[in-house]
C-alpha positions in Angstrom: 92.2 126.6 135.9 90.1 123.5 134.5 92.5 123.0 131.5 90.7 124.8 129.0 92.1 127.3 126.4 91.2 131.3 127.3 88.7 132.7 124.3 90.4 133.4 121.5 93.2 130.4 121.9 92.6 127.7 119.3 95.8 126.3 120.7 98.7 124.2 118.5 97.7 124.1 114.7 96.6 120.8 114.1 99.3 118.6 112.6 101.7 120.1 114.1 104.5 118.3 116.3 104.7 118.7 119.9 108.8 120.3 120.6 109.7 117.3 123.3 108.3 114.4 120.3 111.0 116.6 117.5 113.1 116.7 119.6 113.2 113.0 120.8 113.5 112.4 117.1 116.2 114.5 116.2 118.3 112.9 118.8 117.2 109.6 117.5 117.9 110.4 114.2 121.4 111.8 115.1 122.1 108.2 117.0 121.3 106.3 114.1 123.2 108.1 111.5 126.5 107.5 114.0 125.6 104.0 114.1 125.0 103.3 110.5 128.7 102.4 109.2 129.0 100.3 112.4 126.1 98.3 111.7 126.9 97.9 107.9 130.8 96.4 109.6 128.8 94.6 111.7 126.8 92.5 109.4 130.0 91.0 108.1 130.5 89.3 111.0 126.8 88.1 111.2 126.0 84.4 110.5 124.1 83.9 107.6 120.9 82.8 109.6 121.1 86.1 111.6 121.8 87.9 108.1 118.1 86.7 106.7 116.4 87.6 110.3 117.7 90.9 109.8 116.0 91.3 106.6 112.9 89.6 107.1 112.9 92.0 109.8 113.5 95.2 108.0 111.5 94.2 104.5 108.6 95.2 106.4 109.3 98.9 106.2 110.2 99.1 102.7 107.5 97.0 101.1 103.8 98.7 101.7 101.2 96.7 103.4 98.1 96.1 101.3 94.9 97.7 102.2 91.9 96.0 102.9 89.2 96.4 100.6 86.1 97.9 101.8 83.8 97.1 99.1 84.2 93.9 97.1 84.2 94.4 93.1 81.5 92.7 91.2 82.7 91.2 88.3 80.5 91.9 85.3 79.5 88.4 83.8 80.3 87.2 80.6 79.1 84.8 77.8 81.7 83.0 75.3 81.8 80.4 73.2 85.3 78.0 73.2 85.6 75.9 69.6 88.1 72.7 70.6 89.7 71.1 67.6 92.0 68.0 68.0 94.7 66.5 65.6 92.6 64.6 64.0 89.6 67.3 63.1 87.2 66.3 66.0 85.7 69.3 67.2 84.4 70.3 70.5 81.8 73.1 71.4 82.0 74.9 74.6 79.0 77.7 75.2 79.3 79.4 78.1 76.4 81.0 77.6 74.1 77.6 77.6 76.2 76.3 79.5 76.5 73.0 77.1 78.5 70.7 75.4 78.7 69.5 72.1 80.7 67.3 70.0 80.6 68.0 66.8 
């Protein structure tokens, strides 16, 4: 036999688990749930340094990574106009749009 499927075999449905990979998990699973009230005695007894290298550690799963962007957005340019007016009624122009200066 060359490895293929006979006619008529598609094989597994695709996405679903192999048994030995469930099973590994299962048992995994099963190992961590006994260990859980251990660990949370455990940490007690940790020293504070170990403590925050713990949860640097496990942050990582909980917050989600960002994604990288695949196109960059284009910001749609703007004109505006900024009127400055100090305490003692001197007023300056800002025009984005001339991209000038005044003092009026």
């Amino acid at each position: 036999m060359n490895g293929q499927f006979k006619a008529g075999n598609a094989g597994r449905p695709k996405g679903s688990k192999n048994k030995k990979s469930r099973d590994a998990k299962l048992m995994i699973e099963k190992v961590l749930k006994k260990l859980d009230k251990k660990i949370l005695e455990d940490i007690e007894f940790m020293s504070r340094k170990a403590r925050v290298n713990l949860w640097l550690s496990l942050i990582a799963y909980t917050i989600p990574k960002p994604k990288a962007k695949e196109e960059k957005e284009v910001e749609e340019k703007q004109d505006f106009t900024i009127n400055f007016v100090d305490a003692e009624g001197n007023k300056m122009i800002f025009d984005k749009g001339k991209g000038e200066n005044k003092e009026g």
